[in-house]
PDB file of N, CA, C and O in Angstrom:
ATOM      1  N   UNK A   1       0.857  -1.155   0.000  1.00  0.00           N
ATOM      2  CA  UNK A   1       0.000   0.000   0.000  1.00  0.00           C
ATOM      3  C   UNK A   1       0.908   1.224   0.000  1.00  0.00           C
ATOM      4  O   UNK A   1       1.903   1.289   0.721  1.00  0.00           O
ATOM      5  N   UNK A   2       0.500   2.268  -0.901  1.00  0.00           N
ATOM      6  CA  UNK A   2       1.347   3.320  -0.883  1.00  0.00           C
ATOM      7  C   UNK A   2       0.535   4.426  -0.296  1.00  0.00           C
ATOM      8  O   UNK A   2      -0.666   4.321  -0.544  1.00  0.00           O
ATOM      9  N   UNK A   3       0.788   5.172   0.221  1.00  0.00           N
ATOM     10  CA  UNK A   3      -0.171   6.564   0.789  1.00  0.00           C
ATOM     11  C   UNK A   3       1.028   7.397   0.826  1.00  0.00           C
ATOM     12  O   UNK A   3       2.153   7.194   1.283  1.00  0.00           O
ATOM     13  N   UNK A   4       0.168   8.982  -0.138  1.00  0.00           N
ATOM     14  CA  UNK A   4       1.120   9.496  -0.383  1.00  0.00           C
ATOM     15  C   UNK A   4       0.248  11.400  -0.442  1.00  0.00           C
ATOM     16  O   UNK A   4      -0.934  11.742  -0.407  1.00  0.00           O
ATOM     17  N   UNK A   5       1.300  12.048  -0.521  1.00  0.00           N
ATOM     18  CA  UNK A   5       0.074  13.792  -0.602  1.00  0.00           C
ATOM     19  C   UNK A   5      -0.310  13.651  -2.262  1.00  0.00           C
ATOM     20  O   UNK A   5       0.250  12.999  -3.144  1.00  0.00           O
ATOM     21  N   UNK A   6      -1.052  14.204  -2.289  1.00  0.00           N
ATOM     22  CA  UNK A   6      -1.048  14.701  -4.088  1.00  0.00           C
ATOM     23  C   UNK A   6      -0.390  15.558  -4.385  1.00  0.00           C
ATOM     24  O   UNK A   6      -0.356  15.485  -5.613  1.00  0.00           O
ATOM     25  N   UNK A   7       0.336  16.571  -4.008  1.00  0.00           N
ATOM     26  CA  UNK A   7       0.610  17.563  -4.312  1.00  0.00           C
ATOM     27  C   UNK A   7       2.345  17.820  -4.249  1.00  0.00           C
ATOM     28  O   UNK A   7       2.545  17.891  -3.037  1.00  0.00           O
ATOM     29  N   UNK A   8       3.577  17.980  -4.885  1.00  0.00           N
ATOM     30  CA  UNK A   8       4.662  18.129  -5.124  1.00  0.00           C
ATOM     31  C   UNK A   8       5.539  16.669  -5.067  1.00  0.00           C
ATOM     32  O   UNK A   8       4.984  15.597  -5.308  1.00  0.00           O
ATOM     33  N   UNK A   9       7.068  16.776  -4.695  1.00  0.00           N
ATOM     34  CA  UNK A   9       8.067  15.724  -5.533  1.00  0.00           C
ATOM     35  C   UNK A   9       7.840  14.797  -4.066  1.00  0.00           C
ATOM     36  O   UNK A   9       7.328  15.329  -3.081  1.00  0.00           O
ATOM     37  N   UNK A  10       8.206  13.611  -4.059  1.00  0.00           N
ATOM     38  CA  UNK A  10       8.576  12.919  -2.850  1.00  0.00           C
ATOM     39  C   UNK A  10       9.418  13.540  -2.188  1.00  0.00           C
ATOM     40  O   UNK A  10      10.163  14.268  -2.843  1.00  0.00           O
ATOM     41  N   UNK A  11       9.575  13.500  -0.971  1.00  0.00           N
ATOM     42  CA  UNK A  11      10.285  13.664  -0.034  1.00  0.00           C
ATOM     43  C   UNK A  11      11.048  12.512   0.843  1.00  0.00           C
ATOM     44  O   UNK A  11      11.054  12.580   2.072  1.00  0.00           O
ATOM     45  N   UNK A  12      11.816  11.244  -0.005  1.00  0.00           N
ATOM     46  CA  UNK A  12      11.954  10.449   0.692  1.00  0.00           C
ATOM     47  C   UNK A  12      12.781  10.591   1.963  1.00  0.00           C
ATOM     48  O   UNK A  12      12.941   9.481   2.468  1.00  0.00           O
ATOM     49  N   UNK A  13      13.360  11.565   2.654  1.00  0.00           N
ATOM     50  CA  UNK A  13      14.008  11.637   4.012  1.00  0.00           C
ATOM     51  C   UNK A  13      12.590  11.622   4.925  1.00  0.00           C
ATOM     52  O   UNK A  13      12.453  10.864   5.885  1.00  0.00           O
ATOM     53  N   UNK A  14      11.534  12.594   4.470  1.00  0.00           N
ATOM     54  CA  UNK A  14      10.158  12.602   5.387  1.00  0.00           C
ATOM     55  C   UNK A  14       9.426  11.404   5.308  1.00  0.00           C
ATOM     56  O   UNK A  14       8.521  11.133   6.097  1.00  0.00           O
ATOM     57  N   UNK A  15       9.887  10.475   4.124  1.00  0.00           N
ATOM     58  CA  UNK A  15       8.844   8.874   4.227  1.00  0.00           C
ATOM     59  C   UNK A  15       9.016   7.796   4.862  1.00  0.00           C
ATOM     60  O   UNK A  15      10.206   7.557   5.062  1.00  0.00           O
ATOM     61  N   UNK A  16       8.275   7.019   5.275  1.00  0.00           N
ATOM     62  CA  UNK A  16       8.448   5.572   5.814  1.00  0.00           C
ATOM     63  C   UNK A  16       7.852   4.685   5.126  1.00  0.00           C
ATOM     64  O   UNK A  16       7.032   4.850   4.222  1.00  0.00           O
ATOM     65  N   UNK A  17       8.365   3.511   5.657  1.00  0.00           N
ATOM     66  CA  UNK A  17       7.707   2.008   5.626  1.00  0.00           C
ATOM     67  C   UNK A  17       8.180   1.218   6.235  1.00  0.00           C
ATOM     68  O   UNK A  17       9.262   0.853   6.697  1.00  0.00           O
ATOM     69  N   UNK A  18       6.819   0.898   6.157  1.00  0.00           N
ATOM     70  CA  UNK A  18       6.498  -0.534   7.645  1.00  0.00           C
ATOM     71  C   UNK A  18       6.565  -1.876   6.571  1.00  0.00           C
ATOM     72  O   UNK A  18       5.593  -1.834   5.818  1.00  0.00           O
ATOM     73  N   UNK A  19       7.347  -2.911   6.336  1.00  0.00           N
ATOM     74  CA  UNK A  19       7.316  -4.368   6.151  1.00  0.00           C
ATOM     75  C   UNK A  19       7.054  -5.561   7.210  1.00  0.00           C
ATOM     76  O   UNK A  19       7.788  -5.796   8.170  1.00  0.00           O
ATOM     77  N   UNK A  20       6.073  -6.158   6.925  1.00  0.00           N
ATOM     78  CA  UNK A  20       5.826  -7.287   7.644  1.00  0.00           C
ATOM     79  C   UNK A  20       5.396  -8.725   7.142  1.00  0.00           C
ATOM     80  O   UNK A  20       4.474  -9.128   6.433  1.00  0.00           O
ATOM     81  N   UNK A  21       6.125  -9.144   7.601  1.00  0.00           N
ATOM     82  CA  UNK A  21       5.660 -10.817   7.309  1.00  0.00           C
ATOM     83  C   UNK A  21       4.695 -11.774   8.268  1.00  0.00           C
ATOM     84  O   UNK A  21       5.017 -12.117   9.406  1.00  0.00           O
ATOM     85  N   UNK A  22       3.340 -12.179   7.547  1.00  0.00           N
ATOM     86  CA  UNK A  22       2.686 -13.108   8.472  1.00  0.00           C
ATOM     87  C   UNK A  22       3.163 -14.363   8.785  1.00  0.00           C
ATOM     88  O   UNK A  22       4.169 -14.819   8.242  1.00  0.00           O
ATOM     89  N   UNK A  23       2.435 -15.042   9.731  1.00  0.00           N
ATOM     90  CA  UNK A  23       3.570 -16.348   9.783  1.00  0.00           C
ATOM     91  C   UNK A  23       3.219 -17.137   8.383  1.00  0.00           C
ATOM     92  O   UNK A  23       4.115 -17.903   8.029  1.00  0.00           O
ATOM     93  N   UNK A  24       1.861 -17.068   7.377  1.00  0.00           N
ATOM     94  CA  UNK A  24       1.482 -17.600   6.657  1.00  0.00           C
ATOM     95  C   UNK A  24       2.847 -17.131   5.457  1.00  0.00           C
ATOM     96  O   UNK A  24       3.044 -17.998   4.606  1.00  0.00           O
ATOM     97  N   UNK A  25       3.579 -16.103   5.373  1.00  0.00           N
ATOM     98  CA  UNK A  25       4.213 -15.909   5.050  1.00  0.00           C
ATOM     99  C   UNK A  25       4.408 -14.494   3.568  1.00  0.00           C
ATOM    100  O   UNK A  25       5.310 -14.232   2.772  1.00  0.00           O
ATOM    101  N   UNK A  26       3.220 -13.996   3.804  1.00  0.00           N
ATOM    102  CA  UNK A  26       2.385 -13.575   3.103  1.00  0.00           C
ATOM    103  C   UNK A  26       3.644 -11.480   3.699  1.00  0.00           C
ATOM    104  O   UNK A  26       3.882 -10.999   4.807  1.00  0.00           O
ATOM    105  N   UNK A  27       3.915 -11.128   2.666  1.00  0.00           N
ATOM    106  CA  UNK A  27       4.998  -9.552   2.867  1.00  0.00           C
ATOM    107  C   UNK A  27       3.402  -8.717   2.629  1.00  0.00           C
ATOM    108  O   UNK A  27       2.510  -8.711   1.781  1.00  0.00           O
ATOM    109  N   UNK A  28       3.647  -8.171   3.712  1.00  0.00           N
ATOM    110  CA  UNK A  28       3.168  -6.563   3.723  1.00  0.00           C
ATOM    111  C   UNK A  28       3.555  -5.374   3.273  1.00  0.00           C
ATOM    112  O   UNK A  28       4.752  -5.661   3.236  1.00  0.00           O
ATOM    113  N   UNK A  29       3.520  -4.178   2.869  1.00  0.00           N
ATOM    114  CA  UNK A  29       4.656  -3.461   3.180  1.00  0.00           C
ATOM    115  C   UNK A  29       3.799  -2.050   2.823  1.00  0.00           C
ATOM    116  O   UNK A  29       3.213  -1.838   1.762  1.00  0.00           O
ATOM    117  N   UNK A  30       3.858  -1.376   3.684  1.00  0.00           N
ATOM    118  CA  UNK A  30       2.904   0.287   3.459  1.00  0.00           C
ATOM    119  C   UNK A  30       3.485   1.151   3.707  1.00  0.00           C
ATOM    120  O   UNK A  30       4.059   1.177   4.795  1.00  0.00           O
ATOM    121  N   UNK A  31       3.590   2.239   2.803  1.00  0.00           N
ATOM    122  CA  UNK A  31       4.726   2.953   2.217  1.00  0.00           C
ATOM    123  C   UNK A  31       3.803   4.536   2.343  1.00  0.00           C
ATOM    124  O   UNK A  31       2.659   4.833   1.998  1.00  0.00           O
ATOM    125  N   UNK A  32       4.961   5.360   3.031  1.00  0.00           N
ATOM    126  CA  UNK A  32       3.457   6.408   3.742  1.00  0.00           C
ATOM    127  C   UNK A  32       4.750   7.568   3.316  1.00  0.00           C
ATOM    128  O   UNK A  32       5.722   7.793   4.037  1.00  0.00           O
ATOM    129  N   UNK A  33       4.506   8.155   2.101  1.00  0.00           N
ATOM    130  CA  UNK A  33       5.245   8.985   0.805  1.00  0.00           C
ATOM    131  C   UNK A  33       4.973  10.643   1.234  1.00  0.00           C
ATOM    132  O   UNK A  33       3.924  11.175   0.869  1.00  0.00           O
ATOM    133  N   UNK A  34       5.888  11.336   1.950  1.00  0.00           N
ATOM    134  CA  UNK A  34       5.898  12.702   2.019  1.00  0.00           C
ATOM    135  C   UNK A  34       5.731  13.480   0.290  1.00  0.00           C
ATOM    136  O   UNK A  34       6.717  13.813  -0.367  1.00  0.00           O
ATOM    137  N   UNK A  35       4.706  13.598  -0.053  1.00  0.00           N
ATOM    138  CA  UNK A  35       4.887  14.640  -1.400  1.00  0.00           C
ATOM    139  C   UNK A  35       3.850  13.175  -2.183  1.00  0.00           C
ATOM    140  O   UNK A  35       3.102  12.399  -1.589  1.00  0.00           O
ATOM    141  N   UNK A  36       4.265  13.242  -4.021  1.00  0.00           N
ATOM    142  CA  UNK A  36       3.601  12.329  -4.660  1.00  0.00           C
ATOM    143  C   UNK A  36       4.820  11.565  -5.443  1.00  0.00           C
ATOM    144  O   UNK A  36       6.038  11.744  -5.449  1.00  0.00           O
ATOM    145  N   UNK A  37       4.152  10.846  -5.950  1.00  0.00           N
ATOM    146  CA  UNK A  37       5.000  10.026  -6.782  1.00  0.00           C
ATOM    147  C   UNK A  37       5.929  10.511  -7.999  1.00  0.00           C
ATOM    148  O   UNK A  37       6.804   9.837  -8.543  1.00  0.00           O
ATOM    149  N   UNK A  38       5.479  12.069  -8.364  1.00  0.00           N
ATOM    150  CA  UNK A  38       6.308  13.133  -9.383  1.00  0.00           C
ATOM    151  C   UNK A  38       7.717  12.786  -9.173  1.00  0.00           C
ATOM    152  O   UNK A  38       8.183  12.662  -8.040  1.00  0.00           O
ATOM    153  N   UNK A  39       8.498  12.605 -10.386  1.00  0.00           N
ATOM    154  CA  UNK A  39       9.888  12.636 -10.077  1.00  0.00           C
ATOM    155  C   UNK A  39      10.750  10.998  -9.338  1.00  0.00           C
ATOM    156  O   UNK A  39      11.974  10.924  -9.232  1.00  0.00           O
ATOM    157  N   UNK A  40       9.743   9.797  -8.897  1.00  0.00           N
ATOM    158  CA  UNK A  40      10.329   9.182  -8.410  1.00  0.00           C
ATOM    159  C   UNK A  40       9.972   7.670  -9.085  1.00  0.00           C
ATOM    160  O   UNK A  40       8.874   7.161  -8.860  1.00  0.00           O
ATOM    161  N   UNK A  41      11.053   6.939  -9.992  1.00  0.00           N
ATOM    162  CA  UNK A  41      10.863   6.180 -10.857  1.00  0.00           C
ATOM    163  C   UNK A  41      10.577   5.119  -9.735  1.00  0.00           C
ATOM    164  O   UNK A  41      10.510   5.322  -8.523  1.00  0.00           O
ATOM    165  N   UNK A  42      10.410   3.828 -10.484  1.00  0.00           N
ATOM    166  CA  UNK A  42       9.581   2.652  -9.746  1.00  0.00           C
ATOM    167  C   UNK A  42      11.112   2.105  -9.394  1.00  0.00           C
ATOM    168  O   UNK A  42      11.020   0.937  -9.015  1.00  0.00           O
ATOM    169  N   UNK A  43      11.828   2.346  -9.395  1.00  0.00           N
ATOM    170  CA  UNK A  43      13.362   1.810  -9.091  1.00  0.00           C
ATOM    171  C   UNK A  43      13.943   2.237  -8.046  1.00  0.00           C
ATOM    172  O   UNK A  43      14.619   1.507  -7.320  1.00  0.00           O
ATOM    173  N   UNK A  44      13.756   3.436  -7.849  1.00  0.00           N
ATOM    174  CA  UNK A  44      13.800   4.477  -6.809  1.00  0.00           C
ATOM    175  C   UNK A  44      12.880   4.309  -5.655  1.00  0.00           C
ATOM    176  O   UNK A  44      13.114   4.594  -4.481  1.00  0.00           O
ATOM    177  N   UNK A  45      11.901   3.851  -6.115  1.00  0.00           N
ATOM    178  CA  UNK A  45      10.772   3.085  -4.798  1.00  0.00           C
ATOM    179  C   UNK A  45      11.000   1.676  -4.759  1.00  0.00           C
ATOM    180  O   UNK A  45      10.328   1.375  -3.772  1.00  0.00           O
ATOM    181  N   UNK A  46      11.434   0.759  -5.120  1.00  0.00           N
ATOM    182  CA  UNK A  46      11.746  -0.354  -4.675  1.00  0.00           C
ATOM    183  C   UNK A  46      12.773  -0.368  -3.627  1.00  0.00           C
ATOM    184  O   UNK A  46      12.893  -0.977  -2.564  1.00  0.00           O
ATOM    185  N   UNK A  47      13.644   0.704  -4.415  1.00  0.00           N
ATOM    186  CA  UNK A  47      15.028   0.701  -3.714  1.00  0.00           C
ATOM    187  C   UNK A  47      14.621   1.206  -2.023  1.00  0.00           C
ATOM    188  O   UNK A  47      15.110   0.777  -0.978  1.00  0.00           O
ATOM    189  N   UNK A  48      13.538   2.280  -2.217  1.00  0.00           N
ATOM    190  CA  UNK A  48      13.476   2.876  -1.099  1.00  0.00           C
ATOM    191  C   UNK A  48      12.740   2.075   0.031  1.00  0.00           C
ATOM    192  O   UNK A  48      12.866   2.492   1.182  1.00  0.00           O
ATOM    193  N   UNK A  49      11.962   0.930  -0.211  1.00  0.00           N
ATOM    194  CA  UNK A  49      11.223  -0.146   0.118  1.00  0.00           C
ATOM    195  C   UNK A  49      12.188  -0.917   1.002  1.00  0.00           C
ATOM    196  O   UNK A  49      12.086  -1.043   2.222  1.00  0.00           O
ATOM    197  N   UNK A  50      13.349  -1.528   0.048  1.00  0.00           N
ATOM    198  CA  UNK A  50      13.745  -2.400   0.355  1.00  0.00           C
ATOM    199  C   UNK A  50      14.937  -2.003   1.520  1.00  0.00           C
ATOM    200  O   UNK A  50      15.660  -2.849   2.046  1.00  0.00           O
ATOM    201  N   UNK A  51      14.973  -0.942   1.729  1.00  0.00           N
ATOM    202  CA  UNK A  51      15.821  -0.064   2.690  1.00  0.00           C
ATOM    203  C   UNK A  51      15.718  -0.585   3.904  1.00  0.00           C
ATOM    204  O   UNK A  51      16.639  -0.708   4.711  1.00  0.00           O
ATOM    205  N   UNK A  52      14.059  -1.046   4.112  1.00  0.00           N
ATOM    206  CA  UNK A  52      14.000  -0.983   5.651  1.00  0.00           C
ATOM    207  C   UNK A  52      13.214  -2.306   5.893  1.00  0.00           C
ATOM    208  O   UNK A  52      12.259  -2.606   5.176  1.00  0.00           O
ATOM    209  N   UNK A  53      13.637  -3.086   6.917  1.00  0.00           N
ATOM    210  CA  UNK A  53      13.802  -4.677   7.084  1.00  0.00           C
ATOM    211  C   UNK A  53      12.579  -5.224   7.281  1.00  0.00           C
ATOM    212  O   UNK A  53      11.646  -4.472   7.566  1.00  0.00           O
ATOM    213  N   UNK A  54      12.431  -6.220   7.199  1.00  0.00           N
ATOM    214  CA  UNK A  54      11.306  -6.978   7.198  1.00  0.00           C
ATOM    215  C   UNK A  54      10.879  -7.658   8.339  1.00  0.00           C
ATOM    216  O   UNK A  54      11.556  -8.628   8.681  1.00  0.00           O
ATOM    217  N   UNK A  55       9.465  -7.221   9.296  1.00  0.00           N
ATOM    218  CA  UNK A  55       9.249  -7.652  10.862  1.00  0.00           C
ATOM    219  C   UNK A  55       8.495  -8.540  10.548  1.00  0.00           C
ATOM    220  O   UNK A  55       7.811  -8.550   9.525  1.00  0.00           O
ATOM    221  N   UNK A  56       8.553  -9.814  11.819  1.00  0.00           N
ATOM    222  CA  UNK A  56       7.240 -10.637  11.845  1.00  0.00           C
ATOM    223  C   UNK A  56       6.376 -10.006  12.722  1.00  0.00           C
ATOM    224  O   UNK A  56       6.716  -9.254  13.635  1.00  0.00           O
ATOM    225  N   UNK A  57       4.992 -10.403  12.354  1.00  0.00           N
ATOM    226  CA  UNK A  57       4.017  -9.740  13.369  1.00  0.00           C
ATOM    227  C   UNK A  57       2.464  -9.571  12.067  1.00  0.00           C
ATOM    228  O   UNK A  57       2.405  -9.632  10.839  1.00  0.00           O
ATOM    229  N   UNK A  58       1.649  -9.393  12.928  1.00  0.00           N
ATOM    230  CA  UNK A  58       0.967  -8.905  11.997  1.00  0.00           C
ATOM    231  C   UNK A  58       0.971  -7.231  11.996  1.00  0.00           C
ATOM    232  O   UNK A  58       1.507  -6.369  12.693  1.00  0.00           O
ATOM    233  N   UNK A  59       0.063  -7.242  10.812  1.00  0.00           N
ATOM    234  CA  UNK A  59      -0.033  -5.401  10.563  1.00  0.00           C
ATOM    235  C   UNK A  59      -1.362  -4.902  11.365  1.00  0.00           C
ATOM    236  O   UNK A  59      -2.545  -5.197  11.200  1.00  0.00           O
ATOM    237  N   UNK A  60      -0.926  -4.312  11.998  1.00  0.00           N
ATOM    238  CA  UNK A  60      -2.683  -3.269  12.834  1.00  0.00           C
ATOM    239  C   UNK A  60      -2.848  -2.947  12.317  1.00  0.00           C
ATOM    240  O   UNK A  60      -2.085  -2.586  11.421  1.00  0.00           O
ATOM    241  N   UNK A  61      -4.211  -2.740  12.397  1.00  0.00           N
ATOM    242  CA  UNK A  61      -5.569  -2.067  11.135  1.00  0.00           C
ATOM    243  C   UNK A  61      -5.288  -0.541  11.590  1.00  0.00           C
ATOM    244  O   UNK A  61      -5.738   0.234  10.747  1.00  0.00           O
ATOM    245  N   UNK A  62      -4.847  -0.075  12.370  1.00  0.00           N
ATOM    246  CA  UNK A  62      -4.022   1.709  12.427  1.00  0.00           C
ATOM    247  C   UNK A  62      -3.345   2.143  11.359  1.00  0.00           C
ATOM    248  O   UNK A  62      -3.329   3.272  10.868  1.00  0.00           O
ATOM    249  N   UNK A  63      -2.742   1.088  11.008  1.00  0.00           N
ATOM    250  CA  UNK A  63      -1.422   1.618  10.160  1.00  0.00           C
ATOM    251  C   UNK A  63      -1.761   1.639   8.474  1.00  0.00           C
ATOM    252  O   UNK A  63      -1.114   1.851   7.448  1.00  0.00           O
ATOM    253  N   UNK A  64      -2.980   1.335   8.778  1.00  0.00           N
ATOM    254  CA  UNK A  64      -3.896   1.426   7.382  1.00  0.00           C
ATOM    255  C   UNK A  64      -5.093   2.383   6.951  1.00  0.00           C
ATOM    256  O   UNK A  64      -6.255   2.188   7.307  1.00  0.00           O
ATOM    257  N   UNK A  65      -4.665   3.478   6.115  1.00  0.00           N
ATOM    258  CA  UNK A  65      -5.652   4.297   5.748  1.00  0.00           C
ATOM    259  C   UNK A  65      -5.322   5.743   5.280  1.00  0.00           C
ATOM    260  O   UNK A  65      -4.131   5.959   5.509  1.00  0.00           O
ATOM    261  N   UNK A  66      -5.738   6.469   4.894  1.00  0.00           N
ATOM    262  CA  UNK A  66      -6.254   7.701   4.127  1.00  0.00           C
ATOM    263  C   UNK A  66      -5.375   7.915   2.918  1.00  0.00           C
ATOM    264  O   UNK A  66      -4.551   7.006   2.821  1.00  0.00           O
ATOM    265  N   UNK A  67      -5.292   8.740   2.054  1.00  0.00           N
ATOM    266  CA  UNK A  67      -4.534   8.752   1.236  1.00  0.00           C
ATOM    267  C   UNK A  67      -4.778   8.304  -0.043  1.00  0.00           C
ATOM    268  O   UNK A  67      -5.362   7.227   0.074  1.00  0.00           O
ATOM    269  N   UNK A  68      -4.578   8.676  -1.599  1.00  0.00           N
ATOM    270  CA  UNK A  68      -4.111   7.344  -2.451  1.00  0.00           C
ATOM    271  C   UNK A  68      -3.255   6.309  -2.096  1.00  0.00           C
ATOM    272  O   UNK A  68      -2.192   6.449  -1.490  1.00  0.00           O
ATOM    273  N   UNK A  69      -3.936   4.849  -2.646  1.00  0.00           N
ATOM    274  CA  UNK A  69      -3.307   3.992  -2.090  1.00  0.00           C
ATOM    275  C   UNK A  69      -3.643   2.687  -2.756  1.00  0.00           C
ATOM    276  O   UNK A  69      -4.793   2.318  -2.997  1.00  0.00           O
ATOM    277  N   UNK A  70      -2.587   2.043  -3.025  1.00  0.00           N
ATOM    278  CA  UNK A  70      -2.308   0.383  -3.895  1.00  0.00           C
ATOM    279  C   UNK A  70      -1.712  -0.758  -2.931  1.00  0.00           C
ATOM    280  O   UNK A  70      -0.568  -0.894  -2.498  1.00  0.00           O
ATOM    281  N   UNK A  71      -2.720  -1.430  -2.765  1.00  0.00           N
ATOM    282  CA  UNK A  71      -1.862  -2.175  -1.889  1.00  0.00           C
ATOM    283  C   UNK A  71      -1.112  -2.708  -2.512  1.00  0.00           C
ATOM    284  O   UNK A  71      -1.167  -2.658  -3.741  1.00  0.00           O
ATOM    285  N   UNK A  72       0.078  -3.570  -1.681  1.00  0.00           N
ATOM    286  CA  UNK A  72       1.458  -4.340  -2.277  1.00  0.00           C
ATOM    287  C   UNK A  72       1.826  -5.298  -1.343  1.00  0.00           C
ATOM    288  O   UNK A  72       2.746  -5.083  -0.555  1.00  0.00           O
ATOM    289  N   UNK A  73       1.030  -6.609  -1.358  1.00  0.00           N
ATOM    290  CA  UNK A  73       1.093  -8.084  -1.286  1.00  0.00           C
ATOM    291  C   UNK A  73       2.122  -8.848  -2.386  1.00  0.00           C
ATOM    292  O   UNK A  73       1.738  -8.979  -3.548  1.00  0.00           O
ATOM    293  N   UNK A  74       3.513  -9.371  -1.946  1.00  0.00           N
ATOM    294  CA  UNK A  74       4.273  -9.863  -2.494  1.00  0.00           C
ATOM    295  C   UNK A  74       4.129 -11.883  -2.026  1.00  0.00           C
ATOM    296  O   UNK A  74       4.905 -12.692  -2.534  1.00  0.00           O
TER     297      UNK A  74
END
């Protein structure tokens, strides 16, 4: 899931993401984008994805919502 502003370039120093793995084994990963997607190729978001490690646990239904947004079940 990506959630992101509509309005100017990413800001990836202001973004996060949360990765998680169920025990079913099933990757989470929600990606919460300071600015929009302007300016930031799909290479540049993988890369920025894959930055930050992968927890077991499940995902709280908190950490889900507002925004444009795609989820991304791997």
């Amino acid at each position: 899931m990506v959630i992101q502003s509509v309005y100017g370039p990413a800001n990836l120093a202001n973004s996060t993401c949360t990765r998680r793995i169920d025990a079913k084994g099933a990757l989470t990963e929600i990606v919460h984008l300071d600015g929009g997607r302007e300016g930031l190729s799909d290479g540049d978001l993988e890369a920025f994805i894959a930055s930050f490690p992968v927890e077991a646990g499940r995902m709280r239904a908190a950490a889900i919502g507002g925004g444009d947004s795609a989820e991304r079940n791997t």
